[in-house]
C-alpha angles and dihedrals in degrees: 000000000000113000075053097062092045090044094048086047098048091046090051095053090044090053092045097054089043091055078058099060132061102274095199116120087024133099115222106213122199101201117214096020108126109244093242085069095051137132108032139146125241133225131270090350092060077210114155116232126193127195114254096220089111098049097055132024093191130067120062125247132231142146130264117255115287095233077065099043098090083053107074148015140264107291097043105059096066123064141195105213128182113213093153134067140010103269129016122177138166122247 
């Protein structure tokens, strides 16, 4: 429970300094989020997300927990995790 906390925590303050630089040029991915879902914007950034299933074929892909849900936004309830193998990157 832990390493989530810390994950979920990390990934908020990433997104955060990212909604305060020029995205152009750049791909917001929302890791985790099924490609019939993508692209979306988010709100309040108006950011566009895209799915990374097209970016990775390993990890496996679930929800935070639902007491957590109402505390944050779109891209942030879905995630992309790596419990198998030694090394997993994206291309």
């Amino acid at each position: 429970m832990e390493r989530r906390c810390m994950f979920i925590s990390s990934f908020v303050l990433i997104v955060q300094l990212v909604q305060a630089q020029d995205p152009t040029g750049f791909i917001n991915v929302d890791c985790g989020l099924p490609l019939r879902e993508s692209p979306y914007n988010s709100l309040p950034t108006g950011l566009a997300y895209t799915s990374d299933a097209d970016l990775v074929k390993s990890g496996k892909t679930s929800r935070i927990a639902k007491e957590f849900e109402p505390d944050y936004t779109k891209p942030i309830l879905k995630l992309r995790y790596f419990p198998d193998g030694l090394r997993n990157c994206y291309n």
